[in-house]
C-alpha positions as CSV (number, residue, x, y, z in Angstrom):
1,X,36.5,-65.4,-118.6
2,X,32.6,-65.3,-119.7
3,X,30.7,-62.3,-120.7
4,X,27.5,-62.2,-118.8
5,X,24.4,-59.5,-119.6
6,X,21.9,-59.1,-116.7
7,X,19.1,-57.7,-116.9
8,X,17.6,-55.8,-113.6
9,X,21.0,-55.6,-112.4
10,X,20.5,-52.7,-110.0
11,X,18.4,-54.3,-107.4
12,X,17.5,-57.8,-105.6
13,X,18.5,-60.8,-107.6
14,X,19.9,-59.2,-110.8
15,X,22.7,-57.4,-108.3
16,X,22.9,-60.3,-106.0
17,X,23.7,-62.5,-109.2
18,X,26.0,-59.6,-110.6
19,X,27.9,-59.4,-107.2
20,X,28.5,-63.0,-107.3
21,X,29.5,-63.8,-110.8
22,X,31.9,-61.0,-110.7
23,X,33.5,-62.4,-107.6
24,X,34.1,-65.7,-110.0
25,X,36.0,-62.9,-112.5
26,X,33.3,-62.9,-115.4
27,X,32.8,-59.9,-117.1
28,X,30.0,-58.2,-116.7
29,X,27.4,-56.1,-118.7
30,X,24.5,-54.8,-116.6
31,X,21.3,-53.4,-117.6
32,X,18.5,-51.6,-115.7
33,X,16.9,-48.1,-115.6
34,X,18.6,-46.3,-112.7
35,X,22.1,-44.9,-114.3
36,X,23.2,-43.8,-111.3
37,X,22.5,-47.0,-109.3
38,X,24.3,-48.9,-112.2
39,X,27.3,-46.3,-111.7
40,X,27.4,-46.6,-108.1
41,X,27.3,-50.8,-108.8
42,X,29.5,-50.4,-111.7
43,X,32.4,-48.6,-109.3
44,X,32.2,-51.4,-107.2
45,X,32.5,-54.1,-108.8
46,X,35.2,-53.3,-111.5
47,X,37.5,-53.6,-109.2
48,X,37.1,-57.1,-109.4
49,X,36.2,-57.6,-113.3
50,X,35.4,-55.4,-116.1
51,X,32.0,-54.1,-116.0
52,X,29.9,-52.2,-119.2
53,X,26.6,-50.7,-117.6
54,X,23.9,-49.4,-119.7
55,X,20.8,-47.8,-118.9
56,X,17.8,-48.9,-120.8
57,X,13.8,-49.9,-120.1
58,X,13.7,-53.4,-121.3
59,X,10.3,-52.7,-122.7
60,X,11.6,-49.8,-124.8
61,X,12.3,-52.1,-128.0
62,X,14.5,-49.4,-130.1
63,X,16.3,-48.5,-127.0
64,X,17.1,-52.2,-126.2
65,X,18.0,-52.8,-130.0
66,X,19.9,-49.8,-130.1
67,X,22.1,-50.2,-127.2
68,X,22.2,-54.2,-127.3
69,X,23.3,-53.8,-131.2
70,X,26.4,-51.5,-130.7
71,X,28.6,-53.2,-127.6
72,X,32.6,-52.1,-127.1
73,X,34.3,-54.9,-129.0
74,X,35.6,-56.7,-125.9
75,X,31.5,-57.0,-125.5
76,X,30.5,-58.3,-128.2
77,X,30.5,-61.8,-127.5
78,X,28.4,-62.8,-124.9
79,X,28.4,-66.3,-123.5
80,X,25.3,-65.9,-120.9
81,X,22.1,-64.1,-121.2
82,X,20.4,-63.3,-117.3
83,X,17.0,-62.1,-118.1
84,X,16.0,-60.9,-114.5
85,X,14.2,-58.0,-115.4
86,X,10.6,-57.7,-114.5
87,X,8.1,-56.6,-111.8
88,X,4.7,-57.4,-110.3
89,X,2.2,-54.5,-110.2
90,X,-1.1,-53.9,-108.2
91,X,-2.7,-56.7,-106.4
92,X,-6.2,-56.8,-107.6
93,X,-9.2,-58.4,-108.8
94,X,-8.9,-59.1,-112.5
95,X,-12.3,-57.2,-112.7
96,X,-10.8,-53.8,-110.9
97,X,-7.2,-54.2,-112.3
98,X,-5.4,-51.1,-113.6
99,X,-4.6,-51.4,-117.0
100,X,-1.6,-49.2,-116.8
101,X,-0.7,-52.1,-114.1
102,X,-1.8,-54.6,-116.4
103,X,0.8,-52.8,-119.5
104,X,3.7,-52.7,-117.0
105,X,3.6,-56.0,-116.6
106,X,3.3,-57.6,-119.8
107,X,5.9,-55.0,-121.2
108,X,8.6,-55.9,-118.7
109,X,8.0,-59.4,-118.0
110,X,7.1,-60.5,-121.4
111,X,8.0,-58.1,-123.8
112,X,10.9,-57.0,-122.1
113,X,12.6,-60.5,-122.2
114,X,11.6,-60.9,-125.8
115,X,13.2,-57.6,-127.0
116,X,16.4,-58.6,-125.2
117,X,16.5,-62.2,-126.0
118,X,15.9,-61.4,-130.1
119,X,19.1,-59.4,-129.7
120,X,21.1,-61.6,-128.2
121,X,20.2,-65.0,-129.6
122,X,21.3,-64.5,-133.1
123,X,24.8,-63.6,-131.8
124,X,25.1,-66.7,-129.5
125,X,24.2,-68.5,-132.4
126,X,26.8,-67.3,-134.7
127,X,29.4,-67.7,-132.4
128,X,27.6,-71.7,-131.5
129,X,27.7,-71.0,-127.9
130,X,25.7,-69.4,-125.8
131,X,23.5,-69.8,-122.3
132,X,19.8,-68.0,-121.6
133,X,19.1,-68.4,-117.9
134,X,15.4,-66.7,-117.7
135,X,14.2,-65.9,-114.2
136,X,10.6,-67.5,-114.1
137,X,8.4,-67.5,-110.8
138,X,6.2,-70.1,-108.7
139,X,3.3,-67.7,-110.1
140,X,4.7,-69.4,-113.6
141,X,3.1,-72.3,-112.4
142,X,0.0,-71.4,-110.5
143,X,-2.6,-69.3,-110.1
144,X,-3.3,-66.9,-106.6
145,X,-5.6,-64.8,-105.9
146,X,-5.7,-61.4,-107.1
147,X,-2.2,-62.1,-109.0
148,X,-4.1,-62.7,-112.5
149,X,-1.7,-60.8,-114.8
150,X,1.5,-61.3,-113.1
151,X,0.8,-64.9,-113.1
152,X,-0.3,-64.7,-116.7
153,X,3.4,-62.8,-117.4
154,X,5.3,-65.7,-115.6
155,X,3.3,-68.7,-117.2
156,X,4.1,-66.4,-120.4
157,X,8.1,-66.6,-119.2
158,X,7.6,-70.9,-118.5
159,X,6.0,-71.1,-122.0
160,X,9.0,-69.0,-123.8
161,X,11.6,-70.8,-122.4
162,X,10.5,-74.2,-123.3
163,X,9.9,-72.7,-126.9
164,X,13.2,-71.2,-126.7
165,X,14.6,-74.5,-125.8
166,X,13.2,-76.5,-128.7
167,X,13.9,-73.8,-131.2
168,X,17.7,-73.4,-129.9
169,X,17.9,-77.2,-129.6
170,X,20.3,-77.4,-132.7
171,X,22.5,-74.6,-131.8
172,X,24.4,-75.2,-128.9
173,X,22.6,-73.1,-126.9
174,X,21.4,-74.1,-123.4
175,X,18.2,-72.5,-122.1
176,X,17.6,-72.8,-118.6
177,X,14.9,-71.3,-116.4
178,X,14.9,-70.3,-112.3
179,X,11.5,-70.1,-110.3
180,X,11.6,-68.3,-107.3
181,X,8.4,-68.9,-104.5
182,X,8.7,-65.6,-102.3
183,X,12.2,-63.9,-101.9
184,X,12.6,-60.8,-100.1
185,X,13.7,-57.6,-102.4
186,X,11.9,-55.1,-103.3
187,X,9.5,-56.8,-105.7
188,X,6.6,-56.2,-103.2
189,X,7.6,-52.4,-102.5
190,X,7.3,-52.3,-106.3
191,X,3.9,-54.0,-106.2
192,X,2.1,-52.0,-103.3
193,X,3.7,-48.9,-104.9
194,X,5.9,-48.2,-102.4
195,X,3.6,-48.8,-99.3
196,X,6.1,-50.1,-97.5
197,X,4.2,-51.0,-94.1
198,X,2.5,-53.8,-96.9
199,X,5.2,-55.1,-98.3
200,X,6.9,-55.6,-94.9
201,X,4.2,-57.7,-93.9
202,X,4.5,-60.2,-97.0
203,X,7.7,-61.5,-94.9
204,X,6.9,-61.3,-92.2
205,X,6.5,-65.0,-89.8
206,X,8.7,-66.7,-92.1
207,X,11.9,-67.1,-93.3
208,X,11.6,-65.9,-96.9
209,X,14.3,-66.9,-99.7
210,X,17.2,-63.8,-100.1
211,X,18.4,-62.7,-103.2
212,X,22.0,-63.9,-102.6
213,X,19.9,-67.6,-102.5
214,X,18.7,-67.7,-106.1
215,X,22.4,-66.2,-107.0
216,X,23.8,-69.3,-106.0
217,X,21.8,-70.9,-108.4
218,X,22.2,-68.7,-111.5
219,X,26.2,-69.2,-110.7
220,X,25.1,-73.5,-110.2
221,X,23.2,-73.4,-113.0
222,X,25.9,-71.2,-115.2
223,X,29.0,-73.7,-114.1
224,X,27.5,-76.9,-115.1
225,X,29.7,-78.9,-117.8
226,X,28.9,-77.9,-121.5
227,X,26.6,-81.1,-121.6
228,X,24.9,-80.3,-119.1
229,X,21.8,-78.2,-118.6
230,X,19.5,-77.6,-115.8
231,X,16.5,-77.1,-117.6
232,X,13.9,-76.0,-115.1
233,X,14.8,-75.1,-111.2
234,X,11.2,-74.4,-108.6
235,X,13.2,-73.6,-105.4
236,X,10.6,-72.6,-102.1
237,X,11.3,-71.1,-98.8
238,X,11.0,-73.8,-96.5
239,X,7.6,-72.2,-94.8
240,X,6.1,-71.8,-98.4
241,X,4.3,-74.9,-100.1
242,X,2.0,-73.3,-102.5
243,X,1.6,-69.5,-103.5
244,X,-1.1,-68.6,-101.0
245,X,0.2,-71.4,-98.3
246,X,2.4,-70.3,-96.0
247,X,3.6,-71.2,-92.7
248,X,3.9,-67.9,-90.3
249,X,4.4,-68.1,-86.4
C-alpha cells in the first residue's frame, strides 16, 4: 500500500485521480478548500482505503506548512506527491487583466505547488523514495490569446519540474509531469466566474478529454517499475491540435 497526497482533490481531475487510486487500495490524503466536499469524498471512499482529508488553500504557506508538518503517524510517509491544485482566472488582454486574477493565479498555480512540494520533498528524501507527479497544461507549452498569465503559471509548472528533476536526480526521486489540452471540469466555470452559459460553450462541438482520462494516466504514470519514469506526458483530445485550434462540427 502507497500513501498518496493530492492536491485539489475535491473536484475534476484531483477526485477523478483520488477515486481511481483508491480503487487500487492506496491510501489516500486529500487536500483542497471545501471541508465539506472533502467530508462528503472522504465518506466515500474510506470504504475502500483509508483516507486523511485536510482543508487548506495551497497558497496559504503557514497553513500548508502547518498542516503538511504534523500528519497522523500512519501518514507520515508519503510515497507520491499529486500536485493538481490550481485554476485559470479571467480571460483577458494582458493590458485589461485583473490583477486580483493575475494574484490567484500565480499563488495557486505557482506558489501553491511550491509551498506543498518544499514540504514534502525533504521527507521523500529521507526516507530515499518518493514520486512528484505535477499536473502541467498544453498552456505550459504555448501561448493563446488572452491566456497571458495562466500560460505564464503553466510554463512556470514545465520549468519547476524539470528543475525539480535535476535537483532530485540523486535521490531516488522520480519527477514526472502531466499536460492536459482541454478537459471538461469545472476549470472554465472557475475561469468565466461562474458564467456557466460560457463555459458550456468551450465544449461544446467536440469531444473534450474527461477527468477520469488524465486519471488513467496519473495511476500509468504512478505504476511504472522503480526504474522507470515517465518524464513529460502532452495528451490532446482528438479534435484539439493546438490551444486555439480546434475542430467543432
Amino acid at each position: 500500500m502507497k500513501t498518496i497526497l493530492i492536491t485539489g482533490a475535491t473536484s475534476g481531475i484531483g477526485l477523478a485521480a483520488a477515486k481511481k487510486l483508491a480503487n487500487k487500495k492506496n491510501q489516500l490524503i486529500l487536500c483542497g478548500r471545501r471541508q465539506r466536499k472533502l467530508d462528503e469524498i472522504s465518506d466515500e471512499l474510506s470504504k475502500s482505503t483509508n483516507v486523511l482529508s485536510l482543508s487548506f488553500d495551497v497558497s496559504n504557506k503557514n497553513e500548508v506548512s502547518k498542516l503538511l508538518s504534523n500528519l497522523p503517524k500512519e501518514f507520515c510517509s508519503i510515497d507520491i506527491l499529486v500536485n493538481n491544485a490550481g485554476n485559470a482566472h479571467g480571460l483577458d488582454t494582458i493590458q485589461d487583466g485583473s490583477l486580483d486574477d493575475w494574484d490567484n493565479m500565480i499563488d495557486s498555480n505557482v506558489k501553491g505547488l511550491l509551498y506543498v512540494s518544499r514540504v514534502i520533498m525533504p521527507k521523500m528524501i529521507e526516507q530515499k523514495n518518493g514520486h512528484i507527479i505535477n499536473i502541467g497544461s498544453l498552456a505550459g507549452r504555448e501561448v493563446y490569446e488572452k491566456g497571458n498569465i495562466y500560460c505564464a503559471t503553466k510554463h512556470a509548472v514545465n520549468a519547476i519540474s524539470k528543475a525539480m528533476r535535476i535537483d532530485l536526480n540523486k535521490t531516488g526521486i522520480k519527477v514526472s509531469e502531466i499536460n492536459p489540452g482541454l478537459v471538461e471540469t469545472d476549470f472554465s466555470n472557475v475561469r468565466f466566474k461562474g458564467d456557466s452559459n460560457l463555459a458550456e460553450k468551450v465544449y461544446q462541438g467536440y469531444k473534450a478529454l474527461q477527468a477520469n482520462d488524465i486519471a488513467d494516466i496519473v495511476e500509468f504514470v504512478i505504476n511504472r517499475p522503480s526504474h522507470v519514469n515517465i518524464a513529460d506526458i502532452l495528451v490532446l483530445p482528438q479534435a484539439q491540435a493546438t490551444s486555439s485550434i480546434i475542430y467543432k462540427k
